[in-house]
C-alpha positions as CSV (number, residue, x, y, z in Angstrom):
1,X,-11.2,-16.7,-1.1
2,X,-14.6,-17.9,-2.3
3,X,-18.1,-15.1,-1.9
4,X,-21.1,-16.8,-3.4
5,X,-21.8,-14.3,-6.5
6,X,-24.6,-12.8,-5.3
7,X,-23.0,-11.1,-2.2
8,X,-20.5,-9.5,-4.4
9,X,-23.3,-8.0,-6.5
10,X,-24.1,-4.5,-6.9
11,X,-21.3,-3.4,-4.3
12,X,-18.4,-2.4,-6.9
13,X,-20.0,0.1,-9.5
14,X,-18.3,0.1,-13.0
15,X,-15.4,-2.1,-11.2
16,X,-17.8,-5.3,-11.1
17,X,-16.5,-6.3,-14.5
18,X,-13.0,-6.9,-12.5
19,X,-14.7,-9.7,-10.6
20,X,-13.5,-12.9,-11.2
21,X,-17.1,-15.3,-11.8
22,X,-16.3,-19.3,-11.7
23,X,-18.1,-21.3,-13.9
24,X,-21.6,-23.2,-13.0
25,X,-21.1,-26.6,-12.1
26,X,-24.4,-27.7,-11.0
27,X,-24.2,-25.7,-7.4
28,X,-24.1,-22.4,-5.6
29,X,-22.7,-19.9,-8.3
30,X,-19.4,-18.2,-6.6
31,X,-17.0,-15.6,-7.5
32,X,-13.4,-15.1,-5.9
33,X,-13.9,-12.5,-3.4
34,X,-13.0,-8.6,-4.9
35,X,-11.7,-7.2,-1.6
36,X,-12.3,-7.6,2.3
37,X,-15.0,-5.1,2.9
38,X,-17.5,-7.1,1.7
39,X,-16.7,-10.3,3.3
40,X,-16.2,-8.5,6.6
41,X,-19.7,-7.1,6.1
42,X,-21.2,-10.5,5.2
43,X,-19.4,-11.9,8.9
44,X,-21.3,-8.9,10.7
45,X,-24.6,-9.2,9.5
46,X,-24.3,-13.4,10.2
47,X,-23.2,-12.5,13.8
48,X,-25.5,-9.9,15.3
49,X,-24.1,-10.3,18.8
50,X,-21.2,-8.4,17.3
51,X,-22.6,-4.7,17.5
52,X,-18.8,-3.2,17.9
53,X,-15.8,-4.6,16.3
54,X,-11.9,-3.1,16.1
55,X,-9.8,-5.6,13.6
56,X,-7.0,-6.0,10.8
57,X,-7.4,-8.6,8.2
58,X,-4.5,-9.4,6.1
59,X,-5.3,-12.0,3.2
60,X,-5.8,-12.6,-0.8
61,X,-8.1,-11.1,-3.1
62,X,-8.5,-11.0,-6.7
63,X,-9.2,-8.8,-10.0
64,X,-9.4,-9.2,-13.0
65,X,-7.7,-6.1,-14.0
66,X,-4.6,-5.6,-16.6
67,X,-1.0,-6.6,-14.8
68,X,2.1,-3.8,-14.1
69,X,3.9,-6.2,-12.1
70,X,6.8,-4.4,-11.1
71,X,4.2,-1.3,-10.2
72,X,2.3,-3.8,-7.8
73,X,-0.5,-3.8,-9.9
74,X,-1.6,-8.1,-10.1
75,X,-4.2,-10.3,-10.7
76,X,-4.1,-11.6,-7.3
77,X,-2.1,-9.8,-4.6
78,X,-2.7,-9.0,-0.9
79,X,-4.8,-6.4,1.3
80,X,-4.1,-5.7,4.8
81,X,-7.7,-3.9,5.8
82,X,-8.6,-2.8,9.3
83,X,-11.8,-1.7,9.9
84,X,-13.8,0.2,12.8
85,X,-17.4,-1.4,13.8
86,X,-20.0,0.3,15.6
87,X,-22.6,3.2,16.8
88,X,-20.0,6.2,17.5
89,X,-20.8,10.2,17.8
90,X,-19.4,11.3,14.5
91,X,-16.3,11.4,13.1
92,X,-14.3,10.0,16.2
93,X,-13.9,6.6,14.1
94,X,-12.8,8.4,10.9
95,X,-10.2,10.8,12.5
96,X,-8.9,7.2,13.9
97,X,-8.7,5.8,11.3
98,X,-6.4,8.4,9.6
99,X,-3.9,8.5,12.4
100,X,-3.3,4.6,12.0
101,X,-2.8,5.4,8.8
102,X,-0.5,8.3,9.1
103,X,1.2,6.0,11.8
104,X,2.1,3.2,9.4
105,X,3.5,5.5,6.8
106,X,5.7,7.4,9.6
107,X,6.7,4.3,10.5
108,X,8.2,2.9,7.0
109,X,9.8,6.7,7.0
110,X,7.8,8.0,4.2
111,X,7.1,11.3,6.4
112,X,6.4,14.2,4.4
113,X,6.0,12.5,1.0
114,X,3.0,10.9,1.5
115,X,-0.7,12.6,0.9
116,X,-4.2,11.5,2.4
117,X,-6.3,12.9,-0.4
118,X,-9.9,13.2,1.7
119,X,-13.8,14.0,0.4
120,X,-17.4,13.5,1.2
121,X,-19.9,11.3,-1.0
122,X,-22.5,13.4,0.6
123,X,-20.7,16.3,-0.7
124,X,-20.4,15.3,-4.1
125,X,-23.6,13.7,-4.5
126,X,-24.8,17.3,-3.0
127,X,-23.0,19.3,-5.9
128,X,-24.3,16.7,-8.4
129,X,-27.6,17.2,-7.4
130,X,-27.3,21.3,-7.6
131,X,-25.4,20.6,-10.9
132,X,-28.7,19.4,-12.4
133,X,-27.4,15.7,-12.6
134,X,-30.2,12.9,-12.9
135,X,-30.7,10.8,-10.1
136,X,-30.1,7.6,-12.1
137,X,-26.6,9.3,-13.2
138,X,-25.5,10.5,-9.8
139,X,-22.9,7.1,-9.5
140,X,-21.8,6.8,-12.9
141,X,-21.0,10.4,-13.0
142,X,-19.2,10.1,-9.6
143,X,-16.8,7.0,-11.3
144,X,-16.1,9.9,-14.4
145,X,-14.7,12.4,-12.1
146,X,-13.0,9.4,-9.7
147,X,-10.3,9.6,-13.2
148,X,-9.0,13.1,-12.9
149,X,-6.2,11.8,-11.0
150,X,-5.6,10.2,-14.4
151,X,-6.9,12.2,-16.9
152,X,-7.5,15.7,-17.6
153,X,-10.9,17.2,-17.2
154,X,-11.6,17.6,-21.0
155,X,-11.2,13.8,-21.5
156,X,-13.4,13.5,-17.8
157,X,-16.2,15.8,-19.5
158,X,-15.9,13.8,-22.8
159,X,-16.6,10.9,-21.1
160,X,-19.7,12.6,-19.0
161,X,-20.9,13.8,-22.4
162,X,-20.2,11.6,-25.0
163,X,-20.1,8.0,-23.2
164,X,-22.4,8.6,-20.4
165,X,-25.3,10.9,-22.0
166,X,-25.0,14.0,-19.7
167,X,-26.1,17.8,-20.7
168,X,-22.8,19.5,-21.7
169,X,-23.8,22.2,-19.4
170,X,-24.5,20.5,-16.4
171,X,-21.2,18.7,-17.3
172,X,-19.6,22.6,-16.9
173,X,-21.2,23.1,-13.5
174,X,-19.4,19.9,-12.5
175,X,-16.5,21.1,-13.5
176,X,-16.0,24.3,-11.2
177,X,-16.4,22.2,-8.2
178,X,-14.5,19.1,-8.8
179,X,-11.3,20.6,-9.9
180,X,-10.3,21.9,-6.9
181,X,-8.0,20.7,-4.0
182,X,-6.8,22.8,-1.0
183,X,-7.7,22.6,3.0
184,X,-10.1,24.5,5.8
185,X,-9.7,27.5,3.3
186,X,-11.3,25.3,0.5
187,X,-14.1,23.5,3.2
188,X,-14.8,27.7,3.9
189,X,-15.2,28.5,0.6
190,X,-17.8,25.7,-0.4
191,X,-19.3,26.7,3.2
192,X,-19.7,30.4,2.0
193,X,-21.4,29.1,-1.2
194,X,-25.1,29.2,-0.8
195,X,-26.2,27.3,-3.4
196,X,-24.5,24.9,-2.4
197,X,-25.4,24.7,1.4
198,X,-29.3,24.9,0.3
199,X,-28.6,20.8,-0.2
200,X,-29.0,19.1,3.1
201,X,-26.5,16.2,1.6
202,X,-23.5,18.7,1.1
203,X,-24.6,20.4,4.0
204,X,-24.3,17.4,6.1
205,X,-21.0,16.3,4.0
206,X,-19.5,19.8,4.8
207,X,-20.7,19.5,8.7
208,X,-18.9,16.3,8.9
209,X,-15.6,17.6,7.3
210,X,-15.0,21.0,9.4
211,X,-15.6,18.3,12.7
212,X,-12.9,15.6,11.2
213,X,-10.3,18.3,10.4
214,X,-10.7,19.2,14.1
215,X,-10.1,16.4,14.9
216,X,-6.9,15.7,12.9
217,X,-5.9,18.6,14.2
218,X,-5.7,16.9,17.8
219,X,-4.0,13.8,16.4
220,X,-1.5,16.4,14.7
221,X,-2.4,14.6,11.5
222,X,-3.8,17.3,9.3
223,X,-0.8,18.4,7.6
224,X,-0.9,15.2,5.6
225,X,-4.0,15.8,4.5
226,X,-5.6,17.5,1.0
227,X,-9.5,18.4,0.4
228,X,-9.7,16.8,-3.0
229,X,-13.0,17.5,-4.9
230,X,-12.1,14.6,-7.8
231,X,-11.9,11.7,-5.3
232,X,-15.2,10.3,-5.9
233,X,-14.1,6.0,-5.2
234,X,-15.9,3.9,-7.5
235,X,-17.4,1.4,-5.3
236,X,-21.5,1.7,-4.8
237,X,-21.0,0.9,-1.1
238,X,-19.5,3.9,0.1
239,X,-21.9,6.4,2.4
240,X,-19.9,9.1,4.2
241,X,-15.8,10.1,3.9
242,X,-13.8,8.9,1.5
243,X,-9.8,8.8,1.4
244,X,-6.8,7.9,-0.7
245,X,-3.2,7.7,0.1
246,X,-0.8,8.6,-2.8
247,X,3.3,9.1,-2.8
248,X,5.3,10.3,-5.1
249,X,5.2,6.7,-7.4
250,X,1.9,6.6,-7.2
251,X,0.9,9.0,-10.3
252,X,1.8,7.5,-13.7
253,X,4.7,8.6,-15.9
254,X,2.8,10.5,-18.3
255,X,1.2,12.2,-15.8
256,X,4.2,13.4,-14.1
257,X,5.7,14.4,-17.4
258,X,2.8,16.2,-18.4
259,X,3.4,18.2,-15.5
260,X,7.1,18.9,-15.9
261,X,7.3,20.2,-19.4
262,X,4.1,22.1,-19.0
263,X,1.5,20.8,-21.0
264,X,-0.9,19.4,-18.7
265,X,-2.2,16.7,-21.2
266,X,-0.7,13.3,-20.1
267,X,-1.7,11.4,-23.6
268,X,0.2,13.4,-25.2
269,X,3.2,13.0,-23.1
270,X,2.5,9.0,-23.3
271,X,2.7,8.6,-26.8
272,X,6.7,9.8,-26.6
273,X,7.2,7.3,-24.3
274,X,7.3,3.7,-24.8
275,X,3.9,2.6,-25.0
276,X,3.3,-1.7,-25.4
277,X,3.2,-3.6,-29.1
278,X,0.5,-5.7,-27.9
279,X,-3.1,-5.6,-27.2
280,X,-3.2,-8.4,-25.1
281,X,-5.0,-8.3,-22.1
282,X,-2.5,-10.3,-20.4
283,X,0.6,-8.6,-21.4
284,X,2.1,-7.0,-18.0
285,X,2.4,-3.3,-18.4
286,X,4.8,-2.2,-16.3
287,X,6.2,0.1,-19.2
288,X,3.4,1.9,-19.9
289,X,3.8,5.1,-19.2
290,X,0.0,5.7,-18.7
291,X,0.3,3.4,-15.5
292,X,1.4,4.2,-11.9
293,X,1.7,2.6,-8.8
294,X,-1.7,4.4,-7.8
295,X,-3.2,4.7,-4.4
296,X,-1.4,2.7,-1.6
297,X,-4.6,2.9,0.6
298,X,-8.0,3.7,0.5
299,X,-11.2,3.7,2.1
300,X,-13.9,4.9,3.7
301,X,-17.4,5.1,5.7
302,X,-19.5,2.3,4.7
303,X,-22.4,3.0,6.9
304,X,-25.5,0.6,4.6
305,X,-23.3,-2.4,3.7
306,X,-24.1,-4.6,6.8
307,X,-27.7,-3.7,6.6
308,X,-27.8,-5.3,2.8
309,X,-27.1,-8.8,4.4
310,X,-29.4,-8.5,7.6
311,X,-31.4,-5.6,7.4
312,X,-29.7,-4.1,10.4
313,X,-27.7,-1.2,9.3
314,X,-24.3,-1.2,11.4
315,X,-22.0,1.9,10.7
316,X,-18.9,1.1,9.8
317,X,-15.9,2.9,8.7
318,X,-12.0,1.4,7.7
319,X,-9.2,1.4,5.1
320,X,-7.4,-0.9,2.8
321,X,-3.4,-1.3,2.0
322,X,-2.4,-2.1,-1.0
323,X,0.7,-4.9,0.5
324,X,2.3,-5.5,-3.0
325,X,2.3,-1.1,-4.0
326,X,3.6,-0.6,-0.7
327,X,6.4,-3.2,-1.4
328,X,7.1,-1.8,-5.1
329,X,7.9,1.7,-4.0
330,X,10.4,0.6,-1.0
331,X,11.9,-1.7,-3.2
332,X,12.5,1.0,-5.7
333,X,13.6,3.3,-3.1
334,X,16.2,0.6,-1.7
335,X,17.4,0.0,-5.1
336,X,18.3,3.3,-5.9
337,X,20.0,3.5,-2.3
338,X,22.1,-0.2,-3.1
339,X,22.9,1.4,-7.0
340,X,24.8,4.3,-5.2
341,X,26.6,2.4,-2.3
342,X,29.3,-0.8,-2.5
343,X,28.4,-1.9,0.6
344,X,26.7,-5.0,1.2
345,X,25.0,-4.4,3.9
346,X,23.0,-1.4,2.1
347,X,22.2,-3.6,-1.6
348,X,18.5,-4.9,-1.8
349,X,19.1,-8.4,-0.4
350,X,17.3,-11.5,-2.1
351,X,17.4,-13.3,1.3
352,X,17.2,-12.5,4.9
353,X,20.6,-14.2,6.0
354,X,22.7,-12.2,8.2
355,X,25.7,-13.8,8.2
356,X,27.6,-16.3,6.2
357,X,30.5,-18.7,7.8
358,X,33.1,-19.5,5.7
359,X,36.4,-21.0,6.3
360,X,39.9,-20.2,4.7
361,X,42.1,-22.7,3.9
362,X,42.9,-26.5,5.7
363,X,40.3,-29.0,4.8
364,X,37.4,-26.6,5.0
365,X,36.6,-27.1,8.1
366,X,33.0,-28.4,7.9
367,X,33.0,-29.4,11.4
368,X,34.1,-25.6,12.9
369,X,31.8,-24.0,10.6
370,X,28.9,-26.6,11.4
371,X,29.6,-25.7,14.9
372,X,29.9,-21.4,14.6
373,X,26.9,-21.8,12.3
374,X,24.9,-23.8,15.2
375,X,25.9,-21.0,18.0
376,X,24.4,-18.3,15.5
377,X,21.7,-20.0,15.3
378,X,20.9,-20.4,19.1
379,X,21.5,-16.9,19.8
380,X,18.7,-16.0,16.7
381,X,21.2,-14.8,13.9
382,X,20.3,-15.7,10.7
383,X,23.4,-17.2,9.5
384,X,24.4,-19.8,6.5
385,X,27.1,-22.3,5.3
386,X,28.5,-23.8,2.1
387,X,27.2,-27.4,1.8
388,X,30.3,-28.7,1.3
389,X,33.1,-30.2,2.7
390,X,35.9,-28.6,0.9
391,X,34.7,-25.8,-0.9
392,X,36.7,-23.3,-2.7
393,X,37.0,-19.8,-1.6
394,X,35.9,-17.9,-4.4
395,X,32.8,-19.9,-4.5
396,X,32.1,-18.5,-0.7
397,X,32.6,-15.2,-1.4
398,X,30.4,-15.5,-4.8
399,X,27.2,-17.1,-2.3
400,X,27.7,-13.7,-0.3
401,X,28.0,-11.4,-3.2
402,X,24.4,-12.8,-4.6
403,X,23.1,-12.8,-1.8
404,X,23.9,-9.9,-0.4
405,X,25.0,-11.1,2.5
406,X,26.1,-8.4,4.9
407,X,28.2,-10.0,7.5
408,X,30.9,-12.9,6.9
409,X,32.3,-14.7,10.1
410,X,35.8,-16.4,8.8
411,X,37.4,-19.3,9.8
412,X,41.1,-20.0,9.6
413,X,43.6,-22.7,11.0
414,X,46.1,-20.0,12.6
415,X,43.3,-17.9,14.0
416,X,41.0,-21.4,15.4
417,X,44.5,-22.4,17.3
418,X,44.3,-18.9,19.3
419,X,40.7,-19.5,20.1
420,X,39.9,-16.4,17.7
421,X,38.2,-15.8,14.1
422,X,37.7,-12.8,12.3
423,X,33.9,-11.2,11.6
424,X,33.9,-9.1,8.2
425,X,31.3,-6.2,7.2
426,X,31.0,-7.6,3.5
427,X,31.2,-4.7,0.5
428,X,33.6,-2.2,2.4
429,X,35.6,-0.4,0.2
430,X,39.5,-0.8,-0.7
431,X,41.2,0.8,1.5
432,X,38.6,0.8,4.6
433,X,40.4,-0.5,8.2
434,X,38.4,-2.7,8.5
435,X,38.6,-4.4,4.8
436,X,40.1,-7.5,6.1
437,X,37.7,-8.5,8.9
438,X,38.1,-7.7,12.7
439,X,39.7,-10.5,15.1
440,X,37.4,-11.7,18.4
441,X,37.6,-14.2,20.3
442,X,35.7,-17.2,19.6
443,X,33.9,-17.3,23.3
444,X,32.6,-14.0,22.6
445,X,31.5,-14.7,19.3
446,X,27.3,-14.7,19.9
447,X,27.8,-11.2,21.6
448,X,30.3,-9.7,19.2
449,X,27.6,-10.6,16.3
450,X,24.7,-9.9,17.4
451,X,25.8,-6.3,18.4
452,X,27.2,-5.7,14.9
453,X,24.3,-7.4,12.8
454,X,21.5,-5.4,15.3
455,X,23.2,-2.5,15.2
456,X,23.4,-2.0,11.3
457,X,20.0,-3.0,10.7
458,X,19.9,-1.7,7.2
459,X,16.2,-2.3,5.7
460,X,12.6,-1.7,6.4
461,X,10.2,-4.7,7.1
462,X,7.0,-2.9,5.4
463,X,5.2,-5.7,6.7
464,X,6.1,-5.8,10.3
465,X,6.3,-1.8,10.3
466,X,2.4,-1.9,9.8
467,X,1.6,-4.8,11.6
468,X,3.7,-3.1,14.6
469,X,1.5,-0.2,14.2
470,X,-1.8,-1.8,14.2
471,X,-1.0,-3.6,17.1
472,X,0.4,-0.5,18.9
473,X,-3.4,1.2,17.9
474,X,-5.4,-1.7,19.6
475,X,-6.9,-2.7,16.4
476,X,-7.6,-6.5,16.9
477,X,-6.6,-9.8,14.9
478,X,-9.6,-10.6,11.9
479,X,-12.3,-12.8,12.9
480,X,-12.4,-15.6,10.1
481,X,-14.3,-14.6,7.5
């Protein structure tokens, strides 16, 4: 949680005033830690006997950035990172990396509406440098044209020209580069342009590229992908590629509006939207239309950060998931599934209990239900019961309703005496056969569960979807940072 404030220092760019600082007291000046890269660094360069390193880290960071909560934009929120340690021949890491990633997505069943947008900081620092861009501009420029995901270029070259000091015209060059976005037809292009491949550092970025899309092509992976020349990333530390992963919630409203009635300018489409009273830095802003989701992952090659601590350069390469984005777009998703279906077991569930066992009639039948509930329980069913000895009907079918409870298992005097109860899919529709709850025998009852429950699985765990996929790619558990 804690970095002394000096190792956080000089790694984030323009996004260093998002670091929380904590005050002086008399001792070692600390900040709460901005991400996992950095610490992860930090742990290499204190243990040198580590020279190659596969591992996932899933923890707490913190920013001091403005709050969208239902957009899984916080204050403090969770990364799972895994990173890639070690001398390599080039690329083979990188391309690695990428399939986890398309791996993870696959697995939440986001296939096909997900993009990896991928670049080259030698690339762009190439085209700044044939652009005419000062040396001592070259990162503050690169965090301008990281916003055309946001913005559109006039605002970008307003901001290179106006805010930051740079010659309009060099400001133009810029622009014909970073605008575009395509695949190996685009990587040919910028390969066909001479000026361009004069500079050793795009020559080298553009080298690098044409031997990562082979080997996406191998991993079967490429189609995901798009050649963006805006992706800059803001962080300082950043050597070699760089990548993004954006869906279709990651964009912000105005942006997406901008785009459907034509104009192109997303203010404009922002101000006839709802747009908050307050100034507030606090104020969540999950209405603001100039807000999305943003990038669900990101990362890249961080080749000098270990060297910073120990003076021992140790290449290194890795990406970051945003846990609470991912979590805000498949809860959105599954709400607009639940709005459209009366079924229980398809509504966006505020707990993970399977089954609830009620009882109909007699004196409630504490003991029976006690009994069933413990029997669930052995076989691994999530299952609950009302706390009560006698408790009214309606109030048992009102705990599954706000639950959303998918399956009941009900008990009734008539049906105990045969050795029977009935189990009931909760939700179905009037009319259904099955309405009114199907009768099995009591000494089947873990078997006749289980294969209902298991079998109508209805929701994505995001979080064990990736963590199954990480394990499935060898990446290892995090060292303790």
């Amino acid at each position: 949680m804690f970095e002394l404030k000096e190792i956080l220092a000089g790694k984030y760019g323009e996004d260093s005033k998002l670091i929380y600082d904590l005050a002086d007291q008399g001792g070692e000046i600390c900040s709460l830690r901005y991400d996992l890269t950095v610490p992860f660094a930090r742990w290499l360069a204190i243990n040198p006997q580590v020279q190659s390193i596969k591992r996932y880290h899933i923890a707490k960071v913190y920013r001091r950035d403005q709050p969208a909560m239902t957009k899984g934009r916080m204050r403090e929120f969770y990364q799972c990172d895994f990173d890639i340690a070690g001398q390599y021949d080039s690329m083979i890491p990188d391309a690695e990396i990428m399939r986890i990633a398309c791996e993870i997505f696959d697995e939440l069943g986001w296939k096909g509406k997900y993009t990896i947008k991928i670049n080259h900081r030698k690339i762009l620092d190439g085209i700044f440098q044939v652009c005419g861009v000062p040396t001592d501009k070259i990162r503050t420029i690169s965090s301008a044209v990281d916003k055309l995901d946001k913005s559109p270029w006039t605002e970008v070259r307003r901001e290179m020209t106006e805010d930051k000091g740079l010659d309009p015209t060099v400001a133009d060059k810029i622009g014909t580069y970073v605008v575009r976005k395509g695949g190996k037809e685009l990587l040919q292009s910028l390969q066909a342009d001479e000026i361009l491949m004069a500079n050793e550092s795009a020559k080298q970025g553009l080298a690098d590229m044409e031997l990562l899309f082979k080997y996406l092509d191998i991993f079967q992976v490429f189609d995901r992908m798009s050649f963006d020349m805006s992706l800059a990333r803001g962080l300082d530390y950043y050597t070699g590629v760089i990548y993004e992963v954006v869906t279709e919630g990651s964009a912000p409203p105005a942006v997406l509006a901008a785009a459907a009635n034509g104009s192109g300018e997303p203010k404009a489409a922002a101000k006839q939207a709802k747009q908050p009273k307050s100034g507030d830095a606090d104020e969540d802003r999950s209405n603001d239309p100039s807000v999305g989701v943003g990038s669900i992952a990101a990362g890249g090659r961080y080749d000098g950060l270990v060297g910073m601590f120990s003076g021992k350069p140790v290449p290194c390469v890795g990406i970051s998931f945003g846990v609470e984005r991912i979590f805000s777009i498949v809860k959105s998703k599954l709400e607009a599934a639940a709005a459209s279906s009366s079924d229980l077991a398809n509504k966006l569930r505020t707990t993970d209990t399977d089954v609830f066992v009620m009882a109909i009639g007699g004196d409630g039948m504490l003991q029976q239900r006690m009994e069933v509930a413990k029997r669930l329980w052995g076989a691994g069913i999530k299952t609950e019961f009302m706390w009560k000895e006698k408790p009214r009907l309606e109030k048992q079918f009102a705990a599954v309703e706000k639950g959303g409870i998918p399956w009941s298992v009900i008990l009734g005097e008539t049906e105990l005496a045969q050795g029977k109860c009935k189990i009931k899919r909760n939700g179905l529709a009037a009319g259904h056969e099955d309405k009114e709850g199907i009768l099995i025998e009591l000494q089947n009852l873990e078997a006749e569960v289980l294969e209902r429950v298991h079998g109508n699985a209805s929701q994505n765990d995001a979080m064990g979807d990736i963590v199954k996929a990480m394990q499935a790619a060898d990446i290892k558990s995090a060292p303790q940072v």
